[in-house]
C-alpha positions as CSV (number, residue, x, y, z in Angstrom):
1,X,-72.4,-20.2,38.4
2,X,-72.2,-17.7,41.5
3,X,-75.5,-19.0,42.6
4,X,-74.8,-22.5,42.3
5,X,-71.0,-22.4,44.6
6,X,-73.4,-20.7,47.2
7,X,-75.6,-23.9,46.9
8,X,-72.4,-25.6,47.5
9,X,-70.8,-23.8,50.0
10,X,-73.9,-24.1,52.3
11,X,-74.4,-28.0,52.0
12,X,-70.6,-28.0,52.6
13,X,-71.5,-26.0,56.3
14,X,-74.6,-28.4,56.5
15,X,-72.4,-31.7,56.2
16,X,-70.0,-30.0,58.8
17,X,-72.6,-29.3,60.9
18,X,-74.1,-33.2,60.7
19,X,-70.8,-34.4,61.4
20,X,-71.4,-32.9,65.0
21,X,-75.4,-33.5,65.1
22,X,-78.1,-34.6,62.7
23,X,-80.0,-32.1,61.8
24,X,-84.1,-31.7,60.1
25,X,-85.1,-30.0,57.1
26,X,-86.5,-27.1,58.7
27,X,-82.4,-26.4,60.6
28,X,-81.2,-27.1,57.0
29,X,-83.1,-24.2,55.5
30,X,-82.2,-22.2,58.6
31,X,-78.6,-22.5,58.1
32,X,-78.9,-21.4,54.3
33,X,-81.4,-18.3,55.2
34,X,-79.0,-17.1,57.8
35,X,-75.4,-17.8,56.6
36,X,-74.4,-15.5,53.2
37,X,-71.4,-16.1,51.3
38,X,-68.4,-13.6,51.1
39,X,-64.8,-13.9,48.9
40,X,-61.9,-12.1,50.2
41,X,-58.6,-11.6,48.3
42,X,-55.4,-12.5,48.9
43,X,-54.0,-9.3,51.8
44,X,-57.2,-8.2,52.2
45,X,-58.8,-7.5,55.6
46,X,-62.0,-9.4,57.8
47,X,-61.4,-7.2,60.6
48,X,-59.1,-4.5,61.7
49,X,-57.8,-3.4,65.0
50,X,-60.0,-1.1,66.5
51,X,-63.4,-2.3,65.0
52,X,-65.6,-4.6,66.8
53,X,-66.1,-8.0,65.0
54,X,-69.7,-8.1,64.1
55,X,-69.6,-11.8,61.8
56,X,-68.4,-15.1,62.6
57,X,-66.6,-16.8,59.6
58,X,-66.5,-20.7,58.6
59,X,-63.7,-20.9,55.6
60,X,-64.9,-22.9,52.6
61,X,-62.1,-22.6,51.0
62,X,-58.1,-20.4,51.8
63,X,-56.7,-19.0,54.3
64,X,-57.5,-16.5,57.2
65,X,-55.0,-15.7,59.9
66,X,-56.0,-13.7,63.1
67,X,-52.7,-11.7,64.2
68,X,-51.9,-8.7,66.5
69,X,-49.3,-5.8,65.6
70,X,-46.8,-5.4,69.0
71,X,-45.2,-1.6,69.3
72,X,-41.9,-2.8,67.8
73,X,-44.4,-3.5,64.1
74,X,-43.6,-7.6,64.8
75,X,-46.7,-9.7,64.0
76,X,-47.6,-12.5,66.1
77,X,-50.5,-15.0,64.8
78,X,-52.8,-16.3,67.0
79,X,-54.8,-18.3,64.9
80,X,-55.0,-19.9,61.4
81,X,-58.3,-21.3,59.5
82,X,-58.4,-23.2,56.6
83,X,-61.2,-25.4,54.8
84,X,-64.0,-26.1,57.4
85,X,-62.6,-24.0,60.3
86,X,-63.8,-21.4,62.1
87,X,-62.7,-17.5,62.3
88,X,-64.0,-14.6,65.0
89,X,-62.2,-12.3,67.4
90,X,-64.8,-14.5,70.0
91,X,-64.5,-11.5,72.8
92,X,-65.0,-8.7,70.5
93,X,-68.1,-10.5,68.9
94,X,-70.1,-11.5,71.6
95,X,-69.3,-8.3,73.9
96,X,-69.9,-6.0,70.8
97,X,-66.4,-4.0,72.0
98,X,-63.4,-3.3,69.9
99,X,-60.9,-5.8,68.3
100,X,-57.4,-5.8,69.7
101,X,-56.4,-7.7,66.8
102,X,-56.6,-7.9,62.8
103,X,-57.7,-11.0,60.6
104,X,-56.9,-11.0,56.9
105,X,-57.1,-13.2,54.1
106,X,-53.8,-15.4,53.1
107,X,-55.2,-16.5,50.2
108,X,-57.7,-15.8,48.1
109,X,-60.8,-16.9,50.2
110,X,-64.4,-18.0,50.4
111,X,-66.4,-17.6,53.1
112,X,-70.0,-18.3,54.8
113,X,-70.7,-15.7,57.5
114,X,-73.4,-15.4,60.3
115,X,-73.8,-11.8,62.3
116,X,-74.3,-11.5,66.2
117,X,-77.7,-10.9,65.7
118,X,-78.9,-13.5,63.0
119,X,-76.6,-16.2,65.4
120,X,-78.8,-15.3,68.2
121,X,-81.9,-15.8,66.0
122,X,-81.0,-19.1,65.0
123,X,-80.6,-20.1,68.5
124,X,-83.9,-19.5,69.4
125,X,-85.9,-20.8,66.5
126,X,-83.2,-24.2,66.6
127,X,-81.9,-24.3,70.0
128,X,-80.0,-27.8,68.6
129,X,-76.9,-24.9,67.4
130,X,-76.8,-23.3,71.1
131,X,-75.1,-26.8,71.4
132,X,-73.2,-26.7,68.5
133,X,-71.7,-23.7,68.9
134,X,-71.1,-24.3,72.8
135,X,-69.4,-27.2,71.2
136,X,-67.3,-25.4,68.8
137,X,-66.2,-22.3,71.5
138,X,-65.3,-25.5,74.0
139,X,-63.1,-27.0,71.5
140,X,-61.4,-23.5,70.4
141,X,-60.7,-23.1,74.6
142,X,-59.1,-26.3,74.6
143,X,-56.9,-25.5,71.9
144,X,-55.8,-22.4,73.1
145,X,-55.1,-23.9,76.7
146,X,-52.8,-26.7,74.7
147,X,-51.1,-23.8,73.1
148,X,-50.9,-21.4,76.2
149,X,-49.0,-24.7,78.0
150,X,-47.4,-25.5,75.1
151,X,-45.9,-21.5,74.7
152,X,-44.2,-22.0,78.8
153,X,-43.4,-25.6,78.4
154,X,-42.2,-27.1,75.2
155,X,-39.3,-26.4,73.0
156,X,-40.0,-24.5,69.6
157,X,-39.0,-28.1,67.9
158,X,-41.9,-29.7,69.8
159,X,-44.0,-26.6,69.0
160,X,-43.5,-27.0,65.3
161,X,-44.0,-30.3,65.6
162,X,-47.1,-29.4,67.2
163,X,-48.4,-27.4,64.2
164,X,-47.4,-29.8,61.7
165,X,-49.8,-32.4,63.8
166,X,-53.0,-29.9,63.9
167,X,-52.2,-27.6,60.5
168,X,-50.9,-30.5,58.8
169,X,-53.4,-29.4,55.4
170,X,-51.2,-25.9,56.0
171,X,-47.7,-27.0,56.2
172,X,-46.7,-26.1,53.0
173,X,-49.0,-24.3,51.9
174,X,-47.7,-21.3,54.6
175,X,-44.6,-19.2,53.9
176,X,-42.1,-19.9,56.5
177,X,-42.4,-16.4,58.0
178,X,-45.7,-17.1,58.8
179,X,-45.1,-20.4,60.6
180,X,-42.7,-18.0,62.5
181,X,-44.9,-15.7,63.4
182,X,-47.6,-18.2,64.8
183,X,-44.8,-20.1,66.4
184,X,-42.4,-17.1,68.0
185,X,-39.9,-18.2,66.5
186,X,-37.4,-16.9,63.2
187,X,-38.0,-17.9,59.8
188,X,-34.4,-19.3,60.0
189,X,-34.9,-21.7,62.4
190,X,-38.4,-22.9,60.7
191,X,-36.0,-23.6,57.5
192,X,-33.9,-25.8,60.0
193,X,-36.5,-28.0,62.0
194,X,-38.0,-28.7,58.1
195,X,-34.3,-29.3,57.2
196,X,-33.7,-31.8,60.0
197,X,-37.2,-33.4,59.4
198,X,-36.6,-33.3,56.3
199,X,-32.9,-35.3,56.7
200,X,-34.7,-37.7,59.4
201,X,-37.4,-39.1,57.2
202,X,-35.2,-39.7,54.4
């Protein structure tokens, strides 16, 4: 039973990966040798402040968020990832240097991760995922330049509007406090944009 959701979870990462390029059978066997499976419950934690993030995570299936803890205890969320998204403190895993920020488990959740070390492997014996993942790291940095301009230049209605558009698959499955924390904004006024879209698609 474990043995054959493992089977599955890999050809899920393989079909995600041929989505972006084809790949042979020899990459194929690569991507199952090198990526291992790992379920994390509901609360708990990927990675902790203060440790360095040695694994990058692709979500099968549930719910990571990637947050940092201000001096006042408030959380803000820098990044959600659902089914078939991607989850790694990026600076702290390629520079090997502490985490300034926490990722846990929203859900109960199923992972396949890859470490520094076998990512760099698999680079050199299938150079076709240096692209890939060149891919995937230019995508995440256009995202978080949308959001950085988004942050100084749109209104928190056009913000949430924003999330519903790219989290769409998360909308309701989030509490609202979370959606507040990812958006800087209070709970209260999430429960008032979804009450006024709410009223306006009615």
């Amino acid at each position: 039973m474990i043995e054959d959701q493992e089977i599955a979870s890999k050809a899920s990462l393989i079909a995600y990966f041929e989505n972006i390029i084809p790949l042979s059978q020899k990459e194929k066997a690569l991507v199952s040798e090198k990526f291992q499976s790992r379920f994390y419950q509901k609360k708990q934690y990927v990675l902790q402040e203060g440790d360095i993030s040695t694994h990058m995570y692709f979500v099968v299936h549930g719910c990571l968020r990637m947050y940092k803890v201000d001096n006042k205890g408030s959380i803000h969320i820098i990044h959600f990832a659902a089914e078939n998204w991607w989850m790694s403190n990026i600076g702290s895993f390629y520079s090997a240097t502490p985490s300034e920020m926490n990722i846990d488990a929203l859900e109960n959740t199923l992972v396949l991760h890859i470490s520094y070390n076998d990512l760099t492997t698999l680079y050199v014996q299938a150079p076709k995922f240096n692209l890939i993942f060149r891919v995937l790291i230019e995508n995440n940095y256009v995202s978080l330049q949308k959001r950085l301009l988004q942050n100084i230049s749109s209104t928190a209605e056009d913000r949430y509007n924003s999330f519903l558009e790219t989290y769409s698959h998360l909308a309701n499955r989030l509490p609202q406090n979370q959606i507040a924390a990812f958006l800087g904004i209070t709970p209260e006024f999430v429960s008032r944009l979804r009450s006024r879209l709410n009223k306006s698609n009615t």
